[in-house]
N, C-alpha and C positions, 0 to 999 in steps of 0.2 A: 651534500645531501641535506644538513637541516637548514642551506638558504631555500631551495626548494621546496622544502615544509612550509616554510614559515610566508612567502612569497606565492603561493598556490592558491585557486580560485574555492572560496570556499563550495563545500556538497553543496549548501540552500543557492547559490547565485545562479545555478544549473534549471532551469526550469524546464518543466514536464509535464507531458496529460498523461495518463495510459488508461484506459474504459475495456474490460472485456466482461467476458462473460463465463462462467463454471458449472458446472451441475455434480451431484451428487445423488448416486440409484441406490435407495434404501429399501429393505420389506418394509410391507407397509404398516406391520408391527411385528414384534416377537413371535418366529415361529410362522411367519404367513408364508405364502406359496408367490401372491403377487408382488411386484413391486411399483414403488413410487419413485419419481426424478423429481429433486428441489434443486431451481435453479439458483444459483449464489452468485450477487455481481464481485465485478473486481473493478475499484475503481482508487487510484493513486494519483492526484491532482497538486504540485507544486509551484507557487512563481513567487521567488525570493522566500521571505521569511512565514508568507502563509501556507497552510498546506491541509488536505482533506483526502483523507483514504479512509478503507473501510475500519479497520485496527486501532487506529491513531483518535478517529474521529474528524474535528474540525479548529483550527489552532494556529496558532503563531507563535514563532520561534523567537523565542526572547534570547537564549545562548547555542550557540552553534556546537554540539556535540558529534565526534565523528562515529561512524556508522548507522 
């Protein structure tokens, strides 16, 4: 079991796009009757050690942490 750990492809060598899209139906303030839709993107961009999502920002992996 820990040759496998230690022999396994690291999370960053995995590269990945993922682009979608979210909304969120709020009033359109305290107490209103109407509402508003804000749309939220979702965007998680990976290839080796750089990486760019919404969260995170825009970065580069100097030490490979799991999870």
């Amino acid at each position: 079991m820990l040759a496998a750990t230690l022999f396994s492809t690291p999370s960053w060598a995995q590269d990945h796009v993922t682009v979608g899209v979210g909304a969120i139906v709020a009033p359109a303030h305290q107490g209103a009757d109407d509402y508003r839709v804000i749309p939220i993107p979702a965007i998680d961009i990976e290839s080796g050690p750089i990486y760019a999502n919404i969260n995170d920002g825009v970065g580069f992996r100097v030490v490979n942490t799991p999870g």
